[in-house]
Backbone as CSV, one residue per row, in Angstrom:
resi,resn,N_x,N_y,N_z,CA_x,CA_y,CA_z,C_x,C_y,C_z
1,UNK,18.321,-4.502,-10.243,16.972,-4.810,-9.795,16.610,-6.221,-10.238
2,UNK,15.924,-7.302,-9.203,15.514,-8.477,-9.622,14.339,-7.994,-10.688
3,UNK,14.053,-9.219,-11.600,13.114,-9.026,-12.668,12.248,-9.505,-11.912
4,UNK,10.721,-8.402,-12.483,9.829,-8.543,-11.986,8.579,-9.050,-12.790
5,UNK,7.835,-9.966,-13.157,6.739,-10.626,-14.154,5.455,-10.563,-13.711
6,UNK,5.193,-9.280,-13.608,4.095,-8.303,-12.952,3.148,-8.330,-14.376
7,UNK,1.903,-8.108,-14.448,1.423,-7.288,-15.364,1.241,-5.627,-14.977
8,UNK,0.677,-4.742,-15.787,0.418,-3.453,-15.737,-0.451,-3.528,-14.629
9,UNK,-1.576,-4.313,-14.736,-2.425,-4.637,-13.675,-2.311,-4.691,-12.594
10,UNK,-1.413,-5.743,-12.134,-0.584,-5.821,-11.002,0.294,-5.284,-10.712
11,UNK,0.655,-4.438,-11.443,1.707,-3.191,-10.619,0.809,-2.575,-10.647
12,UNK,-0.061,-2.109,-11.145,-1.269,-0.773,-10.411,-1.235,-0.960,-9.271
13,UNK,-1.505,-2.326,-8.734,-2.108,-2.692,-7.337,-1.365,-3.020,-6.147
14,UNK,-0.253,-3.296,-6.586,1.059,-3.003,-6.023,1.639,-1.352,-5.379
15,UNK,1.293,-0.359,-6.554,1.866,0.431,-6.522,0.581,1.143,-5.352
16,UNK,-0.340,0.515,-5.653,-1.774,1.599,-4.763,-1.561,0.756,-3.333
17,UNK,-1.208,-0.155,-3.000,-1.396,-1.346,-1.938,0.160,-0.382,-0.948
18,UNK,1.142,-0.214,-1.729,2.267,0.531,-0.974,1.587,2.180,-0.712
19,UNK,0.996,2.912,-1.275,0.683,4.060,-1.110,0.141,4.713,0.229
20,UNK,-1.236,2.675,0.523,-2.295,2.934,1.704,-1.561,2.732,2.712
21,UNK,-1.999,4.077,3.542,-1.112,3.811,5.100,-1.319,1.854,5.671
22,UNK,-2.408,1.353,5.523,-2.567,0.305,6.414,-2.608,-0.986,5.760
23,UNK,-1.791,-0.879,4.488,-1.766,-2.280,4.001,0.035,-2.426,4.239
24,UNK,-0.058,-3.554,4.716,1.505,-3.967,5.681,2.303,-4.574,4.025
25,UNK,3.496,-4.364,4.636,4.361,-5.345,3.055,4.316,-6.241,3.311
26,UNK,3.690,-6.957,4.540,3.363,-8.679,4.561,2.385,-8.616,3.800
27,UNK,1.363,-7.832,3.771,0.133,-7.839,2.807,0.626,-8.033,1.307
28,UNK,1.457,-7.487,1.196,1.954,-7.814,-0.214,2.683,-8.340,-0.488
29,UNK,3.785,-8.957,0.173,3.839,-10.112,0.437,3.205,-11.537,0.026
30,UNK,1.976,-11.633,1.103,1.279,-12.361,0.556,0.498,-12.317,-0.622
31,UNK,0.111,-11.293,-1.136,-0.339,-11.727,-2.173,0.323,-11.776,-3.365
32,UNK,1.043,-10.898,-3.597,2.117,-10.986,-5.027,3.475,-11.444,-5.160
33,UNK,3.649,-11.907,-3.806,5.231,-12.504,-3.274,6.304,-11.718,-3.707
34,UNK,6.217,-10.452,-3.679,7.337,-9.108,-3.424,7.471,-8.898,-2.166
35,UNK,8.950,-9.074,-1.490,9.237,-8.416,-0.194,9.429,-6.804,-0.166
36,UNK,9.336,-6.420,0.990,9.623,-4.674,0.813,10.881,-4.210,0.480
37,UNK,12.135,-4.574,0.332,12.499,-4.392,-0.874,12.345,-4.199,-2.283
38,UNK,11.825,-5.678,-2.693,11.599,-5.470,-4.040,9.762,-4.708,-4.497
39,UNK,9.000,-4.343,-3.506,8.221,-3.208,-3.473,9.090,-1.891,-4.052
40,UNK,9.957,-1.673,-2.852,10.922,-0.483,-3.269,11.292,-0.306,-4.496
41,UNK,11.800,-0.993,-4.926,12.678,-1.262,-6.419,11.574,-1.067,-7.214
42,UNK,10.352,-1.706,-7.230,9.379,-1.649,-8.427,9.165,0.110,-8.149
43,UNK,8.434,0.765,-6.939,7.817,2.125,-6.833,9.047,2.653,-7.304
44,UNK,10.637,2.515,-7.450,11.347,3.400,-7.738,11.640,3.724,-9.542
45,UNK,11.072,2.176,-9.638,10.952,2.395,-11.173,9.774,2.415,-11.988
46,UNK,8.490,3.044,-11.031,7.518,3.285,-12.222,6.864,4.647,-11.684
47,UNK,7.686,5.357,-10.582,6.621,6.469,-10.070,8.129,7.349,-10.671
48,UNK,7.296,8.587,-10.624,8.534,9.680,-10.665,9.470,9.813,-9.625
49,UNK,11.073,10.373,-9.913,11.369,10.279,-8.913,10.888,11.294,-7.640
50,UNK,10.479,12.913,-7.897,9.631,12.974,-6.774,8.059,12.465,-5.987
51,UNK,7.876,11.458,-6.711,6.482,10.747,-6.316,7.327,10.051,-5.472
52,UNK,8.388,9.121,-5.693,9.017,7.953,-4.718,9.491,8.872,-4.346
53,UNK,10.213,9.600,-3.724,10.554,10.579,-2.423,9.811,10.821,-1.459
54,UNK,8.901,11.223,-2.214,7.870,11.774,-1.053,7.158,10.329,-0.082
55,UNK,7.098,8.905,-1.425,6.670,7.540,-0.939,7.599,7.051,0.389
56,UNK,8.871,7.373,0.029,9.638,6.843,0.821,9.872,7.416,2.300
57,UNK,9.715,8.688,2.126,9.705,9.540,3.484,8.413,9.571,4.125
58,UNK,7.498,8.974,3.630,5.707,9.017,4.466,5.823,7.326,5.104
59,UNK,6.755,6.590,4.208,6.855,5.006,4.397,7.978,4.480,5.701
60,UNK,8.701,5.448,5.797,9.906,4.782,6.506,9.858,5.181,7.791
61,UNK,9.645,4.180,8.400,9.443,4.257,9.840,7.993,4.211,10.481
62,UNK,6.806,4.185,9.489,5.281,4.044,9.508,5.535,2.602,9.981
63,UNK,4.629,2.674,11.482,4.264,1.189,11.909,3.366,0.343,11.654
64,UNK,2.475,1.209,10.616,1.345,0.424,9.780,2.024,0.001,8.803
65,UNK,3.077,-0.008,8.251,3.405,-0.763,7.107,3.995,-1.929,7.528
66,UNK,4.372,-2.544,9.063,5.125,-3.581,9.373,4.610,-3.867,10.426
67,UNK,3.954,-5.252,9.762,2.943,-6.099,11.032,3.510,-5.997,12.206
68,UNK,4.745,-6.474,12.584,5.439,-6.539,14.134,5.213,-5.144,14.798
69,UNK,5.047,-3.847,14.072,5.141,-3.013,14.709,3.870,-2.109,15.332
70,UNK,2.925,-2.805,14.710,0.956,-2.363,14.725,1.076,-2.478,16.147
71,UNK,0.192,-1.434,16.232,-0.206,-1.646,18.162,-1.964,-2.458,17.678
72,UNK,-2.438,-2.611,16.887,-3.889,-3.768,16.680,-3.156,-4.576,15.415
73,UNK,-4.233,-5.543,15.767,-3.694,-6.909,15.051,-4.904,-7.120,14.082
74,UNK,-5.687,-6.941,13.972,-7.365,-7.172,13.283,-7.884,-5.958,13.212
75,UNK,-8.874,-5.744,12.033,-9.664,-4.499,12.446,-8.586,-3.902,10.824
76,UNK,-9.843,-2.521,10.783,-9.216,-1.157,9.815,-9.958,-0.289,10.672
77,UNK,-8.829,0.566,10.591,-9.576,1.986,11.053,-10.787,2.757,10.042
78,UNK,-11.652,3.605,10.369,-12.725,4.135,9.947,-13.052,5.231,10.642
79,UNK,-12.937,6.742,9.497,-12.953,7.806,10.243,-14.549,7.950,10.454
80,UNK,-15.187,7.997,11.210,-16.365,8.435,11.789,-16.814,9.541,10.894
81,UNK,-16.107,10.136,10.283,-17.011,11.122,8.882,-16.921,10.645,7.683
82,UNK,-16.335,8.809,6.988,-16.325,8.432,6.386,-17.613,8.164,5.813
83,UNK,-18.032,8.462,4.476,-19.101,7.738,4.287,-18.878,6.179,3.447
84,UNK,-20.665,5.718,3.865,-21.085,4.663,3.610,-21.659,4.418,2.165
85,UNK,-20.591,3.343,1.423,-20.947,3.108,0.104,-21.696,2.422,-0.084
86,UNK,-22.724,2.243,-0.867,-24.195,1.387,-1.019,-24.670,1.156,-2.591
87,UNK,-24.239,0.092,-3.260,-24.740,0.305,-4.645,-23.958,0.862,-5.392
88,UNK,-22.617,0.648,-4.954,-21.632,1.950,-5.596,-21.957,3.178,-5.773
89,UNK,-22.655,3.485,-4.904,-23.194,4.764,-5.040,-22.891,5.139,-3.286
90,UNK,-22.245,6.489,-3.351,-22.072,6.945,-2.057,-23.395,7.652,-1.320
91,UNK,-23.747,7.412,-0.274,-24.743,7.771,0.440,-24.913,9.025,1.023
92,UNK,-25.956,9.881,1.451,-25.962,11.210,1.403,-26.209,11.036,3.166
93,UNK,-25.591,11.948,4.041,-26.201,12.041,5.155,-27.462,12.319,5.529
């Protein structure tokens, strides 16, 4: 495995940024300059190995994780029963 000069911090955010269906590994990429490879390599060495199993089989082949493959280019999705945060405080219907 290449060495990685992450803090704890930044592998939190790493590790939560690979988890979300709609953040692309260009997204991370750009910001922490890990390719999806070395994404891989880090989730394989700080999650359990059935946490990265299950990562890897929800990840591989998801077209939200690889910009070229998005059918939208801009935009996040938003489920229509999502609520609206206000004040850090979640809002009541």
């Amino acid at each position: 495995m290449t060495e990685l000069h992450l803090s704890d911090l930044e592998k939190d955010r790493v590790i939560e940024m690979a988890w979300e269906d709609r953040t692309t590994f260009d997204a991370i990429l750009l910001q922490f300059g890990l390719k999806e490879q070395q994404v891989i390599e880090l989730m394989r060495v700080e999650l359990k190995l059935s946490s990265f199993r299950r990562w890897r089989k929800r990840v591989q082949g998801r077209k939200t994780k690889h910009e070229k493959l998005r059918d939208f280019k801009e935009g996040r999705f938003k489920c229509s029963r999502q609520r609206q945060i206000n004040n850090n405080k979640i809002s009541k219907r």
